[in-house]
Structures are given as structure tokens and as C-alpha cells.
C-alpha positions as CSV (number, residue, x, y, z in Angstrom):
1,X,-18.7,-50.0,-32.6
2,X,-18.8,-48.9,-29.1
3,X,-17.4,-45.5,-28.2
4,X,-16.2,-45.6,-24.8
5,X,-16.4,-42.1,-23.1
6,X,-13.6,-39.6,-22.4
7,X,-12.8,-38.4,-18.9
8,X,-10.8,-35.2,-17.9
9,X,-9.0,-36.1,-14.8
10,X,-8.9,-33.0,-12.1
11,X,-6.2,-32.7,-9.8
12,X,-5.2,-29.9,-7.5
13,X,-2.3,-29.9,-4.7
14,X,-3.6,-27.1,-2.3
15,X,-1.1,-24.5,-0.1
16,X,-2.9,-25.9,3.1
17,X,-2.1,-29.6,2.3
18,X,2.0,-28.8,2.2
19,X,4.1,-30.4,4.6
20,X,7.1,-28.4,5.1
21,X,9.2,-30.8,6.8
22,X,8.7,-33.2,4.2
23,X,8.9,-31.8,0.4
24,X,8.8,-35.8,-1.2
25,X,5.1,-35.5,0.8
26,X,3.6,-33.1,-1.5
27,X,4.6,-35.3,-4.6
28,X,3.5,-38.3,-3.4
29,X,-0.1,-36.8,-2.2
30,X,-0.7,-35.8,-5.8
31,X,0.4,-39.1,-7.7
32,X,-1.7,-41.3,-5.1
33,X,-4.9,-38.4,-6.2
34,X,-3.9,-39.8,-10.1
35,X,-3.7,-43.2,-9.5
36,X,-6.9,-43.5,-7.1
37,X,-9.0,-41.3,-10.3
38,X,-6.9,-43.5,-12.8
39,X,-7.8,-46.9,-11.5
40,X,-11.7,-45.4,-11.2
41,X,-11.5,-44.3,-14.7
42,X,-10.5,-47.7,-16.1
43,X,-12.9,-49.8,-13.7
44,X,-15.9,-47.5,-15.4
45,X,-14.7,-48.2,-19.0
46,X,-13.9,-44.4,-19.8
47,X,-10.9,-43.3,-21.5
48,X,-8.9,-41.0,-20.1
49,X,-8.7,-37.7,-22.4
50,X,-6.1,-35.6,-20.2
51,X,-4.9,-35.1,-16.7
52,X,-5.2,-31.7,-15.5
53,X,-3.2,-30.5,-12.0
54,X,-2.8,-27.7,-10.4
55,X,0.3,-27.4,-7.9
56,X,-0.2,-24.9,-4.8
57,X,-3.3,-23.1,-5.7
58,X,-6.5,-23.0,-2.9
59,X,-9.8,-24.0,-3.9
60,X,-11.3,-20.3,-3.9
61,X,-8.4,-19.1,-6.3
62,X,-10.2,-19.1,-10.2
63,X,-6.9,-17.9,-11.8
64,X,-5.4,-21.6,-11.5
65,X,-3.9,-22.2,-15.0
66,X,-4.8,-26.0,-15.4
67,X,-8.5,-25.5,-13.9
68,X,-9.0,-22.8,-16.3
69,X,-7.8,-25.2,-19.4
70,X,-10.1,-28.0,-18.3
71,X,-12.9,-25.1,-18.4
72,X,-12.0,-24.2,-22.1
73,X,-11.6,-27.8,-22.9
74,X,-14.7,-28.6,-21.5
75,X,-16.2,-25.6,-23.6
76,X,-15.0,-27.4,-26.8
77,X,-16.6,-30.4,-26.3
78,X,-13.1,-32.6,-25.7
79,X,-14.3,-35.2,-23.1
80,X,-17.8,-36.0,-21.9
81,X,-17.1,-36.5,-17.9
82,X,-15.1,-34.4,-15.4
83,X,-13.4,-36.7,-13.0
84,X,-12.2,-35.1,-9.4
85,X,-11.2,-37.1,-5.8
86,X,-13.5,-34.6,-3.9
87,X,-15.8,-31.6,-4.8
88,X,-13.5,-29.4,-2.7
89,X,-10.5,-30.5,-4.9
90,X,-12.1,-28.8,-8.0
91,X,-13.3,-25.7,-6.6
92,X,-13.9,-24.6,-2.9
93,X,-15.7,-21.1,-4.1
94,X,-19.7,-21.5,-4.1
95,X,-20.5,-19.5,-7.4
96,X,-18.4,-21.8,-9.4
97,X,-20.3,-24.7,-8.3
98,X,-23.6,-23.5,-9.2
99,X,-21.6,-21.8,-12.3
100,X,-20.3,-24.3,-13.4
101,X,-20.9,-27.8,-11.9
102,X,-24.6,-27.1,-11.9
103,X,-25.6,-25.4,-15.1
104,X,-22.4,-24.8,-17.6
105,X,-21.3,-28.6,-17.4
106,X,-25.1,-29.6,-17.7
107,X,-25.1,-27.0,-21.1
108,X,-22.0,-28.3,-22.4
109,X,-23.5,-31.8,-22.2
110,X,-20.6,-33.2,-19.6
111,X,-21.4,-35.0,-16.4
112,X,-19.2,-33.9,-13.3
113,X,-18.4,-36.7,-10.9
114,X,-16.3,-36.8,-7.2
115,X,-15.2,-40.3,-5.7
116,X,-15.1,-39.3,-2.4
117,X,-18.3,-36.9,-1.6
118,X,-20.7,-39.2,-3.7
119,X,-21.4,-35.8,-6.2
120,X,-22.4,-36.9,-9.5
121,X,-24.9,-34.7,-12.1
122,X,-26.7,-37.5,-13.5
123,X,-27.8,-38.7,-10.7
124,X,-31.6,-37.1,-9.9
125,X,-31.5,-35.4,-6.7
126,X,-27.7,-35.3,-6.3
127,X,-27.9,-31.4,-6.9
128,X,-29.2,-30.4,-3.4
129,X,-25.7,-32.8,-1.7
130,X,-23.1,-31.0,-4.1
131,X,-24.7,-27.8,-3.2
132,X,-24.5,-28.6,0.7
133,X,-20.8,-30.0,-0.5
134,X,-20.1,-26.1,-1.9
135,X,-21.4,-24.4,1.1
136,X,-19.2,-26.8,3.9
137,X,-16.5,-25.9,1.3
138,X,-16.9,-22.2,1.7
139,X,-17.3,-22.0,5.1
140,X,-14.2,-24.2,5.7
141,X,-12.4,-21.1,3.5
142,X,-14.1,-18.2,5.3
143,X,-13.1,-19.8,9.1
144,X,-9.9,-20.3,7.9
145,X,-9.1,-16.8,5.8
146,X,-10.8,-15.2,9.6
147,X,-8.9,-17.4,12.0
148,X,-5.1,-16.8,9.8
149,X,-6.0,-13.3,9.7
150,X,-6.3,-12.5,13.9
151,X,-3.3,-15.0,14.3
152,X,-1.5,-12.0,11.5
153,X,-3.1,-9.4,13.8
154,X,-1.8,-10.4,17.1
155,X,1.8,-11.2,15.7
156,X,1.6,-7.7,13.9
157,X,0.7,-6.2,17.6
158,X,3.4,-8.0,19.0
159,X,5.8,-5.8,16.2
160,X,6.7,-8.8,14.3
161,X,8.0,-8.0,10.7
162,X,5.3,-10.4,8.8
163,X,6.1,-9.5,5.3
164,X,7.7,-12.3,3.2
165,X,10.6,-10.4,1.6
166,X,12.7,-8.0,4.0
167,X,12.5,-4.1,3.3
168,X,15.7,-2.8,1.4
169,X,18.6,-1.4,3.8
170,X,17.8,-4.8,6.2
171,X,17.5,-8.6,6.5
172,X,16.1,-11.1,8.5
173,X,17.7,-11.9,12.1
174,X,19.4,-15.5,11.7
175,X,17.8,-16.4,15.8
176,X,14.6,-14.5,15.0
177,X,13.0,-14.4,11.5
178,X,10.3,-12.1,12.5
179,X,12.9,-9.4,13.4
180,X,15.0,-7.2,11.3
181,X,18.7,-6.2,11.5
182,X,20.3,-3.6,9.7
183,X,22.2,-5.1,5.9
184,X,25.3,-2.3,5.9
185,X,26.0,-2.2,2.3
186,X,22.1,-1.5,1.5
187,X,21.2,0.9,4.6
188,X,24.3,3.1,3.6
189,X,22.7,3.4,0.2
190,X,19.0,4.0,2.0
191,X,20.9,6.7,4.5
192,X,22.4,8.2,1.5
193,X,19.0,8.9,-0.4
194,X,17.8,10.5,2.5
195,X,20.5,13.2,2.4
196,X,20.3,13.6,-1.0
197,X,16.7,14.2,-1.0
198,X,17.2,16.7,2.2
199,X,20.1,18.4,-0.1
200,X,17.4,18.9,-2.7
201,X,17.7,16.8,-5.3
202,X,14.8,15.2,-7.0
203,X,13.9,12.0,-7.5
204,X,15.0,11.5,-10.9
205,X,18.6,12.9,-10.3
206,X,18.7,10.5,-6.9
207,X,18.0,7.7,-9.2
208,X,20.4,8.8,-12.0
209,X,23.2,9.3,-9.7
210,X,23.0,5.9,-8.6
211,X,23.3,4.4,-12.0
212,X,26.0,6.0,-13.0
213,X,27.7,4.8,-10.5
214,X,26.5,1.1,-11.0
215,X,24.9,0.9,-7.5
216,X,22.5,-2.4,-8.1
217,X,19.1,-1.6,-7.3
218,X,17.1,-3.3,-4.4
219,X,15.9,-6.2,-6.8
220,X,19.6,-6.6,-8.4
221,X,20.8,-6.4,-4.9
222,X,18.4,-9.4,-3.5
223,X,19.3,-11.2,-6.8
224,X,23.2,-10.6,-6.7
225,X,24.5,-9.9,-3.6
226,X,22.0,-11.7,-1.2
227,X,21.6,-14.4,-4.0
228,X,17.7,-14.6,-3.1
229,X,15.4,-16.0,-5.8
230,X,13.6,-13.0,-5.6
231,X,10.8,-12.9,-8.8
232,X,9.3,-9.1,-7.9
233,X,5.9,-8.6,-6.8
234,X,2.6,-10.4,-7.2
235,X,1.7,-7.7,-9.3
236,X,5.0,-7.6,-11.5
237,X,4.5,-11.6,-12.1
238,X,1.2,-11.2,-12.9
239,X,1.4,-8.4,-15.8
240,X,4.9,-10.5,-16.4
241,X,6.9,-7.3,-16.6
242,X,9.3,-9.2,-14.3
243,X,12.8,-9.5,-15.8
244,X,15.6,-9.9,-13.1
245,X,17.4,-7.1,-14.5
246,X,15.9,-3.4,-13.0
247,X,18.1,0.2,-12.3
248,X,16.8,2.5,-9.9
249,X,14.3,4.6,-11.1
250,X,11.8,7.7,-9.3
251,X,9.3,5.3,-7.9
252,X,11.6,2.9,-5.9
253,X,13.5,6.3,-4.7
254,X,10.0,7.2,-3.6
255,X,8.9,4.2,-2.1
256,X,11.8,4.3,-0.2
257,X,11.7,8.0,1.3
258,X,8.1,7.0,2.2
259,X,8.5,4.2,4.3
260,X,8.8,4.4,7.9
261,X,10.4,1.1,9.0
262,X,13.6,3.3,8.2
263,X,13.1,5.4,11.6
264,X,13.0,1.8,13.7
265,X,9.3,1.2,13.9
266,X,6.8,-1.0,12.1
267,X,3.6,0.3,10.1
268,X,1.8,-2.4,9.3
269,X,-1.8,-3.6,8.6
270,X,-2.2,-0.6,6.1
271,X,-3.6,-2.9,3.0
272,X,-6.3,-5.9,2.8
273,X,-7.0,-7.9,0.4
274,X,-11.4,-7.1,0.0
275,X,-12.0,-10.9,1.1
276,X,-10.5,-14.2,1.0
277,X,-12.0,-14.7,-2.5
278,X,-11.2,-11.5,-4.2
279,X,-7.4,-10.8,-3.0
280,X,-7.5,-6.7,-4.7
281,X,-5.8,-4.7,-2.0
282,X,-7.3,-1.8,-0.6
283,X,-5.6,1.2,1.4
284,X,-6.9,0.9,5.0
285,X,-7.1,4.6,7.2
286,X,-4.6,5.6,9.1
287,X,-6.4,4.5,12.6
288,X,-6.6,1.1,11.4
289,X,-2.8,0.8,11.3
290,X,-0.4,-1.6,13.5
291,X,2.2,0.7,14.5
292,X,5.2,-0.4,17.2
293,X,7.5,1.6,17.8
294,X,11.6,1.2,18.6
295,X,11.1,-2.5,17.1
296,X,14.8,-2.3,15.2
297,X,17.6,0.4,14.5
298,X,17.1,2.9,12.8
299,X,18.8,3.5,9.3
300,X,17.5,7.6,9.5
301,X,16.6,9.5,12.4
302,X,12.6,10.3,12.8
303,X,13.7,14.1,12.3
304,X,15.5,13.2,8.4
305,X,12.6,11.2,7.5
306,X,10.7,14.3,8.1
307,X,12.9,16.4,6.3
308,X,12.9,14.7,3.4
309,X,9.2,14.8,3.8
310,X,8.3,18.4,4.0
311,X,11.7,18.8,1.0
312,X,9.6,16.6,-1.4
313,X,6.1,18.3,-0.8
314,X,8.0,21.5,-1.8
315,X,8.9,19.5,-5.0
316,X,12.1,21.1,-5.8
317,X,14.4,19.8,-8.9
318,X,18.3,20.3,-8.3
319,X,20.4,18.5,-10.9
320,X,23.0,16.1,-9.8
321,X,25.9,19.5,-10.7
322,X,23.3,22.2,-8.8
323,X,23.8,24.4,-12.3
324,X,21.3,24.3,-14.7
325,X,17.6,25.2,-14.0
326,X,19.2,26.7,-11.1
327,X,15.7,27.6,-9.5
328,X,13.9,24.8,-10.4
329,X,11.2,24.3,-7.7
330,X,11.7,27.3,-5.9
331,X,9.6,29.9,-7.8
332,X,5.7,30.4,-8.0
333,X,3.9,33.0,-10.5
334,X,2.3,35.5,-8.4
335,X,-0.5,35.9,-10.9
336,X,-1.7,32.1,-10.8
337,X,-0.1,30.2,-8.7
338,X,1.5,28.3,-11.3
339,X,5.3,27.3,-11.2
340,X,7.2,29.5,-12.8
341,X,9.6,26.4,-14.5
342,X,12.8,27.0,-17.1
343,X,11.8,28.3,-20.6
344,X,15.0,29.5,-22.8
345,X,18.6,29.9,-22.7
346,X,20.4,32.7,-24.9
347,X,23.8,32.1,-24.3
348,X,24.9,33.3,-20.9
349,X,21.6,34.2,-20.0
350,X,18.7,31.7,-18.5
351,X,15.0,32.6,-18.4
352,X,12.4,31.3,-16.1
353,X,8.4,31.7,-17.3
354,X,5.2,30.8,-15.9
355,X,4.0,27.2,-17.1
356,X,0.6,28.5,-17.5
357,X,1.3,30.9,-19.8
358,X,2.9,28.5,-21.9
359,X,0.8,25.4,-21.6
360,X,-2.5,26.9,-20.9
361,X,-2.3,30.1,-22.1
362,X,-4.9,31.1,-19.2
363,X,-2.3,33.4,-17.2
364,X,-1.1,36.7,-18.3
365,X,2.1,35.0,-17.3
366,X,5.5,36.2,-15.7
367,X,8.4,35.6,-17.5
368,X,12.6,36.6,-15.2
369,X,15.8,35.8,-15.8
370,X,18.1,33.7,-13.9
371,X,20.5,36.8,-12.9
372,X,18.0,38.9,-11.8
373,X,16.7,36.2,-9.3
374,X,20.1,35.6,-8.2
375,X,20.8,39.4,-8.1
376,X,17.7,40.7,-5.8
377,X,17.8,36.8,-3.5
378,X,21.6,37.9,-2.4
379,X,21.0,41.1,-1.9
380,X,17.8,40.3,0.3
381,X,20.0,37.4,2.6
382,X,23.0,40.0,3.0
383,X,20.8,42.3,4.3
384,X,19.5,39.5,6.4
385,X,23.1,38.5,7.7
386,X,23.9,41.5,8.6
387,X,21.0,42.4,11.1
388,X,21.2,38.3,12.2
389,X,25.0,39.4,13.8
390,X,22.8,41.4,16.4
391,X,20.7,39.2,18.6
392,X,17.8,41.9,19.1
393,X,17.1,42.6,15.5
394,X,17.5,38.2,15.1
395,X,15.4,37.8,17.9
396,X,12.7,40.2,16.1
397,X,13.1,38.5,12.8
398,X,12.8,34.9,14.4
399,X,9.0,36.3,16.7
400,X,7.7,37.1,13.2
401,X,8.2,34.1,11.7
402,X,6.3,32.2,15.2
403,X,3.5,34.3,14.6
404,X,3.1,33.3,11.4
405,X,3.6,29.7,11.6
406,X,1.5,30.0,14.8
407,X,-1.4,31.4,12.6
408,X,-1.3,28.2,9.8
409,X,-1.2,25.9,12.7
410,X,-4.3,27.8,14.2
411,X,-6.4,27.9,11.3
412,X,-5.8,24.6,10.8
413,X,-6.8,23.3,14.1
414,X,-9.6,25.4,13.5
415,X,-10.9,24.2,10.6
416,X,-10.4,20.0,11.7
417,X,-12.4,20.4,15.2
418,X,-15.3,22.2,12.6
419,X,-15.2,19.0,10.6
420,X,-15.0,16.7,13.5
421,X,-18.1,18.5,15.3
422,X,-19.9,18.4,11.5
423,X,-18.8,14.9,11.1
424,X,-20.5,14.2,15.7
425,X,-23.5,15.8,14.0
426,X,-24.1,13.7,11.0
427,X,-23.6,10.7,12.8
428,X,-26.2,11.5,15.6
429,X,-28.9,12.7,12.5
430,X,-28.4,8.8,10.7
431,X,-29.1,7.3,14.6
432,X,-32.3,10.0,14.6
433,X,-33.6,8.7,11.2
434,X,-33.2,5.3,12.3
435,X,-35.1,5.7,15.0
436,X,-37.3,7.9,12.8
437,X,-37.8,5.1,10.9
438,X,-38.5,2.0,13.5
439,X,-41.5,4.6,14.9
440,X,-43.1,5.1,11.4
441,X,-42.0,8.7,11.5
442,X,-40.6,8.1,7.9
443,X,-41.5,5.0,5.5
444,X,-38.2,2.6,4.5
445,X,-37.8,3.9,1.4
446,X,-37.6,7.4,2.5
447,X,-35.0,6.2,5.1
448,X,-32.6,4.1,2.8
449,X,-33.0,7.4,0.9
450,X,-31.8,10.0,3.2
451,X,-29.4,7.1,4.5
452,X,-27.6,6.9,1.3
453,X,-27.2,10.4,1.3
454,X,-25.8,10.8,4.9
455,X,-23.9,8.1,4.4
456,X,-22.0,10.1,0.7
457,X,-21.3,12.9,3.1
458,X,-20.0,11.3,5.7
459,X,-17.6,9.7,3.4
460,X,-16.8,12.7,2.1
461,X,-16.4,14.6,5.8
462,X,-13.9,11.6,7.0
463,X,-11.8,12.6,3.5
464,X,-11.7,15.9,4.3
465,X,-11.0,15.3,8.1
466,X,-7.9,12.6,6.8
467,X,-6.6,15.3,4.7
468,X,-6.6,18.3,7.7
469,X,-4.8,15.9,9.7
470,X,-2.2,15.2,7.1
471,X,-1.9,19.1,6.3
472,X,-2.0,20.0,10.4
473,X,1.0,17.1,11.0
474,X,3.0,18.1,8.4
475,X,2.7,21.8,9.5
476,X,3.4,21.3,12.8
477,X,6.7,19.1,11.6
478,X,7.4,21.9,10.0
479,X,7.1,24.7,13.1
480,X,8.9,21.6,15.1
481,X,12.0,21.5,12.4
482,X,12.1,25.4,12.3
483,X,12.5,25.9,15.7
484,X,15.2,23.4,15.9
485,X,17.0,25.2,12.7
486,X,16.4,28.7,14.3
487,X,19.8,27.8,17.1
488,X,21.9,26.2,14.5
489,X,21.1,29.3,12.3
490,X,21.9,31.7,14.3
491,X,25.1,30.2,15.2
492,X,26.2,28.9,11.5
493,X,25.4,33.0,10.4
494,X,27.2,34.1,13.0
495,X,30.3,32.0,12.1
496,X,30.2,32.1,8.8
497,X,28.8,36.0,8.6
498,X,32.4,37.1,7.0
499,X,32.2,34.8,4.4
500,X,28.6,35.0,3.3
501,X,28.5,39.1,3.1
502,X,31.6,38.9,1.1
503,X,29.9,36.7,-1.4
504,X,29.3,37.6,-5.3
505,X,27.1,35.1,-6.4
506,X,24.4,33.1,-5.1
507,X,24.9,29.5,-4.7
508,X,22.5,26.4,-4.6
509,X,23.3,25.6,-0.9
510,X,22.6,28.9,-0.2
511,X,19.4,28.8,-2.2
512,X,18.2,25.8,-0.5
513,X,19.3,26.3,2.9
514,X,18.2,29.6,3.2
515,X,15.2,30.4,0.7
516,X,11.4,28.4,0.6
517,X,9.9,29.6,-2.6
518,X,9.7,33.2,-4.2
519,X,6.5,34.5,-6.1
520,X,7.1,36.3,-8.8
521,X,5.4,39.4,-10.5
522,X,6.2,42.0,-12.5
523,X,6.9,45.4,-11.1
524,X,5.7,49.2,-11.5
525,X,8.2,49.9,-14.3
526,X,8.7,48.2,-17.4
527,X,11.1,45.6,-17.5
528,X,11.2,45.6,-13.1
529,X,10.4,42.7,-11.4
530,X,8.5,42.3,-7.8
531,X,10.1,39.5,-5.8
532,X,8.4,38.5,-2.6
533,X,10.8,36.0,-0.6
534,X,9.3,33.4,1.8
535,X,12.6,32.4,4.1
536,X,13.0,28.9,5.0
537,X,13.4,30.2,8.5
């Protein structure tokens, strides 16, 4: 008896072919695909195995869920032809076609055939036309990725807000979506995490504050209170850790200190996807970004983002009650480096030792109680205070600390324009061998040798460069900030002189508004303890 063949039907509904203004459009364009490759299927004499289609998925994308079981099917020997409207509606991407239209199909003994573009496998000669077919396809893809991405560019330069959900603390203007307005419930949340941060509390206490006191998190926000169908991020769906229910944890805190579009301005263009086939994102350098400035309000002031900046790159860890591991943060082991973190409590008393010692056991360590550090730190800032009432010895104090600062900034500068001549250098010795090379100075191989190798330490030179500029910026924020703190110093010590030389005990604003770090060794005598104080002024 007669066996009539089995067909796997191929249908795909691409993000290009959807007509916004009509939804019923997009439905009817794929049931008229069906019933064209249906009716086809019957006039042949083939019976149809299975219908396979993919909704909203491009051509180029390999991930599509009912392409990929038509692959395995196809694998297991299920159906015997491969049924599709046009070549471009099964794949658009070049190295599937030759991957699998040319060569797996032909292995797994199943013949591929497309109604429209005349492609069929067991047809001699019909190779050469699908692979023609494949590269139109491909270049169709690649004019269209390049001509979406300058349309992104010159919007993005216009200071358009391109992203498609809204940052946390804003939302979309109702008579312009491409501009952001300020959502008051979220940006008093967003201004609050700011001061906290400046206040010095860490991440983790930040985000444990806010749970206990049931503040929904930016996705629980967009979920409950802006009632968007919000499903996370590309990369949350795709590792399906997605659940609709989140709290606020350290990394959302951070993403949130680190952005910005808080100060009013727009930083975009700072990813790309490596092409339109593979969509990976990869970090783009600094001078590739699209900044605009003054595009919305501000939620924080450019001088709090900073703040919060230069507080986290200090790392300190407050607790939300600014009690226990009181110095957290603040101290350094003057023998390593190492931080000098909370080791033991015996019952009044709280001892600080150096993590090295106890982790690594590669530092003769440093080990100092809490009351000794609070002891020798008050004793230093009233004897501050007291020569801060006169504005000669202030004066003094405040020239000291320019100099200083002055010096960093200097060394610094110093050290990127080295770099950046080093870097002039290199570039002009890979022209050289070029033209080394097109004279017959040196053979190609020798060239693509010593190219290579410039080319590593160039890489390496524009790293080293990015990280001066970060470390030079962030210094000079720094000088900025303490200049501005110096008036508002001298004028809170002044006023509230009285009340801090009458004080017993240290406290943790006076810690952190007064005190940067403090190294820590151990002193002449047994038992004593050398302190050496770096002021936060």
C-alpha cells in the first residue's frame, strides 16, 4: 500500500510584519501562511505531520521555540519534507541555511521546500538559488539592524529617553513618551537612598530598612502601584528566575546610586548588542556615550550623586541603629593594608582585628578594642575643635590639607599625560610598521606579528588610561566636595564648639562626618596602640 509522505508545516509571524494599528492583522497574516502551505500540502498528496509557528521572532533569531522543535523532530526522523511560504520565513541567518537546509536536511534524509522563492533540495541545481535566497535574506537583516540603529542614535542625541521600561523614581510624559517626569512616591524613595548612603549606611542595611518597612521594590512597584505588566529583564526571562514577587536587595540599591539619569541628564548608548545576529551586550567606553544634559528634573543634586559616590568607594558598613561594629569601614591595618573588620565581643567590650591575620594568616596582624578607638578619635577632634574656634590656626589646618590633596591630584595628572604620550607613541610605531611592511622593510608575517603585539599593549594602555581618568575624576570630586565642606565646617564647629568639647563619648555622626579612615598599628609599649587619623576634611 502506498505511504503518502509526511510534511512539517513552518510558520513564523516576524516583529517587522506587525501592524500596530491593527492587532486582528497579525492573526489573520498567519492563518492565510497555514492555509496557503495547507492547501499545497493536500494538492501534492502529503500528509501533514505537524504545524509549527513561531509568533514575533525575526528570521536571524535561532532561540525561536517552535523552529527549534521542528529541528529536533526533523532529527528523529518524524516527517520526510519541510514545508515553508518563503525561504526567509524559516530562517533569514546564512549559516543555518547552508547548516541546515543544505547539508543536515540532506543527512537526515528530508527534502526542504518554499512555495514562493521556487527553493526545493531535490531539485539538481536549486542549491546555488537558495543560497542567493540566504544571502538577499542577510543583507535585508544587516541594512535593516544598521539603518534602526542611526535612527536610535540620532533620537538618543536628540536626549530622547529610548529605553522601553521607565527608570525607577520616574514615568513616561502622557504628551511626550520619549520624556520623563518625576513619579513622587518612587523619587522620594530614590532621594531617600541617596541620603542614606551619604549617612553611611551600606547597602545591605539600605535594603533591609526598606523591607521592614514594606516599601515595594521597583518591580512590586511597576506591578502594584503602576499596574504595568512588567516580566523583568531579558536576562531574568531567559534564566526564568522571574517571579513577580522581589524585595529590595544590595544590587538594585546599587544599580540605583549608580545611575545618573537621577541628576537630570541622560547616559545612553553605553551597551551593544556584538551584531544583529548575536544580541550579547557588551560595555561600550566612556567616549562612546550619548550624554544630554538638563533633559528632566532632577530627583538628587549632581553634588549627592557624588557623595554617595566617593561614601561607597570608601566602603563603609553602619547598621541601620549606628551601634554594633561601630567602626566598620573606617579602619585599615597599618601593617598590610588589610581592613581591620569586627572579630569578638566579651561582654562590654568589642574588639576589632586585621582580616588578614585571620583569613590569611599572611599579616602579623593588629588586633584594638572598640573603646580605645573611641577614646584616642575624641581626644584627637577636641583638640581639633578647639584650635578650629581661631581662624589662623583653622586656616593652617585647612592649607595642609590643599597641599595634600593638591599633590594626589598632581601625581595623577602626571601619570595619565605619561600614558596618553606612551599610548601617541604606540600608535605612530603600528602606522611605521605598516608602512614598514608595504616597502618590504619587514615580510607579512613578521608584521601581523609585531601587529598583534602592539595591538595587546595598546589595549592594555587604553585600560590603564580609562582607569587614571576614573581615579583623577573621582579625586578631583573629592578636592571639589572638600572645599565646599571646609565653609560649612568651620561654621557648624564654631556653633556647635560648646557642645562637641563637652562630649564623653564618640558618636557615629561624628565618626562619619568628621573621620575618613584610621590605620592602625601597634605602639612602642606593650599593649599601646599607634593611631594615625586621616580627617575627612
Amino acid at each position: 500500500m502506498y505511504e503518502r509522505p509526511k510534511v512539517a508545516i513552518y510558520c513564523r509571524l516576524s516583529d517587522e510584519d506587525h501592524n500596530k494599528k491593527d492587532p486582528e492583522a497579525d492573526s489573520r497574516s498567519i492563518q492565510t501562511q497555514k492555509s496557503m502551505l495547507r492547501d499545497y500540502a493536500h494538492e501534492q498528496g502529503w500528509e501533514i505531520y505537524d504545524i509549527y509557528s513561531d509568533d514575533d521572532f525575526s528570521g536571524a533569531d535561532s532561540n525561536r521555540p517552535e523552529y527549534n522543535r521542528l529541528l529536533k523532530d526533523a532529527e528523529a526522523g518524524k516527517f520526510q519534507i519541510v514545508l515553508c511560504k518563503h525561504q526567509s520565513r524559516f530562517t533569514r541567518d546564512m549559516v543555518h541555511v547552508e547548516t541546515y537546509i543544505n547539508e543536515k536536511f540532506k543527512e537526515w534524509g528530508i527534502r526542504y521546500v518554499s512555495l514562493l522563492d521556487g527553493a526545493d533540495t531535490s531539485l539538481a541545481g536549486n542549491k546555488k538559488s537558495r543560497q542567493i535566497n540566504g544571502l538577499v535574506n542577510e543583507w535585508y537583516l544587516e541594512d535593516l539592524s544598521e539603518n534602526i540603529r542611526k535612527a536610535y542614535m540620532t533620537r538618543k542625541k536628540e536626549g530622547k529617553y529610548l529605553a522601553s521600561c521607565t527608570v525607577y523614581g520616574y514615568k513616561r510624559d502622557s504628551k511626550d513618551p520619549y520624556h520623563l517626569i518625576i513619579d513622587e512616591p518612587a523619587a522620594k524613595i530614590v532621594k531617600r537612598i541617596f541620603t542614606m548612603c551619604i549617612e553611611g549606611m551600606s547597602l545591605n542595611a539600605i535594603a533591609r530598612t526598606l523591607n521592614e518597612e514594606r516599601v515595594p521594590s521597583p518591580t512590586r512597584y511597576k506591578t502594584e502601584v503602576q499596574k504595568i505588566n512588567f516580566k523583568g529583564t531579558e536576562n531574568l526571562r531567559k534564566s526564568k528566575r522571574y517571579r513577580g514577587e522581589s524585595i529590595w536587595q544590595s544590587s538594585s540599591i546599587n544599580r540605583i546610586l549608580n545611575n545618573e539619569v537621577y541628576t537630570g541628564g541622560l547616559y545612553q548608548n553605553r551597551q551593544r548588542t556584538v551584531s544583529y545576529k548575536n544580541h550579547n551586550r557588551i560595555n561600550l567606553p566612556k567616549e562612546e556615550w550619548i550624554i544630554v544634559e538638563n533633559t528632566h528634573e532632577a530627583i538628587v543634586t549632581r553634588e549627592e550623586f557624588q557623595q554617595a559616590k566617593i561614601r561607597r568607594s570608601r566602603n563603609p558598613r553602619i547598621t541601620t541603629k549606628g551601634e554594633s561594629n561601630f567602626f566598620s569601614g573606617k579602619l585599615v591595618c597599618g601593617y598590610c593594608g588589610g581592613a581591620v573588620v569586627f572579630n569578638s565581643r566579651r561582654g562590654e567590650s568589642v574588639y576589632y582585628r586585621c582580616q588578614h591575620r585571620i583569613n590569611l594568616k599572611n599579616c602579623r596582624g593588629i588586633s584594638v578594642s572598640e573603646k580605645l578607638l573611641k577614646q584616642e578619635i575624641l581626644k584627637g577632634l577636641k583638640s581639633i575643635f578647639e584650635k578650629w574656634i581661631h581662624e589662623d590656626d583653622m586656616n593652617l589646618i585647612i592649607d595642609g590639607v590643599k597641599i595634600e590633596t593638591d599633590s594626589v591630584v598632581n601625581q595623577l595628572e602626571d601619570r595619565l599625560n605619561s600614558k596618553t604620550a606612551e599610548l601617541e607613541k604606540l600608535i605612530k610605531k603600528k602606522i611605521q610598521l605598516y608602512d614598514d611592511m608595504s616597502e618590504g622593510i619587514i615580510s607579512k608575517e613578521d608584521y601581523r606579528e609585531l601587529s598583534e603585539h602592539f595591538t595587546e599593549k595598546q589595549k592594555l594602555l587604553k585600560q590603564e588610561i580609562q582607569s587614571l581618568e576614573r581615579d583623577l575624576d573621582l579625586e578631583q570630586t573629592t578636592v571639589e566636595l572638600r572645599k565646599k565642606k571646609e565653609n560649612a565646617m568651620k561654621s557648624m564647629v564654631r556653633q556647635r564648639a560648646e557642645t562637641y568639647l563637652k562630649c564623653e563619648e564618640l558618636t557615629v555622626d561624628m565618626l562619619q562626618t568628621f573621620v575618613d579612615y584610621i590605620e592602625v598599628r601597634d605602639g612602642e609599649k606593650r599593649g599601646e596602640k599607634a593611631l594615625k587619623i586621616h580627617w575627612n576634611f
